[in-house]
N, C-alpha and C positions, 0 to 999 in steps of 0.2 A: 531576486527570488530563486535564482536557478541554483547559487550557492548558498541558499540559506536550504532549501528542499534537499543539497546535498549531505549536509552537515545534520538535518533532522532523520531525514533516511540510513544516515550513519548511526544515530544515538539510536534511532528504534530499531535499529535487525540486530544490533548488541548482543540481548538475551533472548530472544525468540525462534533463531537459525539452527539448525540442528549443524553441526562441524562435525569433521574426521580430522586424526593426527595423522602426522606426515613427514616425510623430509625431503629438504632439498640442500639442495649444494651451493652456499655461497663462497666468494673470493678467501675466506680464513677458513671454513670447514663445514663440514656437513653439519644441519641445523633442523632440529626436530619444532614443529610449525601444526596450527590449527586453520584448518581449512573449513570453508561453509561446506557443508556435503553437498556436490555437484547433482547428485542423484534424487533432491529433493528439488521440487518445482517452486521458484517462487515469480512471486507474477506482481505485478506494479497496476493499478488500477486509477489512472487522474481522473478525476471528472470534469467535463469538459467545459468552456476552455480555459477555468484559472488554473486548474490542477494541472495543466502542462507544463505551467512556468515552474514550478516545484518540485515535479517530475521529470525533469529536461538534463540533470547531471544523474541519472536513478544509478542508467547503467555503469557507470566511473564507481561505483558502491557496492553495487551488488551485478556483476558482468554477464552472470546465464541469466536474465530474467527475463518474459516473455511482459509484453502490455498490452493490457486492453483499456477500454475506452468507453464510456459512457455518458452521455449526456441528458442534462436533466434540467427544465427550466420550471417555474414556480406559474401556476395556473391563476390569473389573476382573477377568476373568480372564485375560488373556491380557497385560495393563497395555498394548495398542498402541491408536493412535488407531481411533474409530470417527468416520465423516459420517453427522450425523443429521438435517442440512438444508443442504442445497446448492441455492443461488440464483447462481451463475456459469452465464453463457450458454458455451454449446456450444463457441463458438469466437466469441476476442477482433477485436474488426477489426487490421487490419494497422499498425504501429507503437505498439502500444498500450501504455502504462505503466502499470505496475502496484502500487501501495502496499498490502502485507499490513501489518494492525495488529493486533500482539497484546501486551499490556503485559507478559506477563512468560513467558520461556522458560525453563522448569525443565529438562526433558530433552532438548527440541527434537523430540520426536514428532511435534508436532498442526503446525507449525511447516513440517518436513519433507512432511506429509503433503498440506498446502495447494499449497504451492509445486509439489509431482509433480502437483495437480490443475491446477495453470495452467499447467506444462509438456505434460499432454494437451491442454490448448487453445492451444498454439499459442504460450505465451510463453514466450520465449528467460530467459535469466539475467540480460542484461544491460536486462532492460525491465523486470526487478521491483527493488524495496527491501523489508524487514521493516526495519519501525519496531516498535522496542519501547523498554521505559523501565525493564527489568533481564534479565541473563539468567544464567542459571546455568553456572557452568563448562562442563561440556560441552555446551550447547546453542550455542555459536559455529562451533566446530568441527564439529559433526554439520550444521549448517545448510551450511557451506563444504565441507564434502564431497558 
């Protein structure tokens, strides 16, 4: 799970990451290079505890990125998500990206429920991704709505 999390977390910051050009110096010559811009924040979000297994190579991917943590277990009477430990700061600094990992979407509950938590803080749609590695029929759809 840990390199499969590594290798999805590589295909999703692809086209989402803001980069700066650059150069550096290798052993044949100076080489002009695209770097993630260091000066934009991006933050890793597992939810807790499958999302660690996924999240466990982030930093080998993406090396400035801060993690937080949230937990959320399913309320057996009422079957909707409950937060039973929320470590997301208040509000994200401004341009900040955002990677939810959860490796598998059954109904897309807990899923929905993260993502309305980081739309109160401030993150737009287009600054987060959910990385996951299966999802159930209707948890695509319920997430895109």
């Amino acid at each position: 799970m840990a390199e499969l999390g590594r290798l999805l977390m590589y295909e999703a910051s692809m086209d989402c990451l803001p980069t700066v050009t650059g150069e550096i110096q290798s052993p044949m010559a100076a080489a002009s290079v695209e770097f993630i811009d260091p000066r934009k924040p991006v933050a890793i979000f597992p939810i807790l505890r499958a999302g660690l297994a996924l999240a466990e190579h982030a930093s080998s991917i993406l090396p400035a990125t801060r993690t937080f943590h949230l937990g959320v277990s399913r309320n057996e009477e009422t079957l909707l998500p409950t937060v039973y430990l929320n470590k997301l700061p208040d509000k994200f600094p401004e341009g900040s990206r955002v990677f939810v990992v959860d490796p598998m979407l059954a109904t897309g509950g807990t899923i929905v429920a993260a993502l309305n938590l980081l739309k109160e803080r401030g993150i737009q749609n287009k600054q987060m991704k959910v990385i996951s590695a299966l999802a159930a029929p209707p948890s695509p759809s319920k997430v895109e709505r």
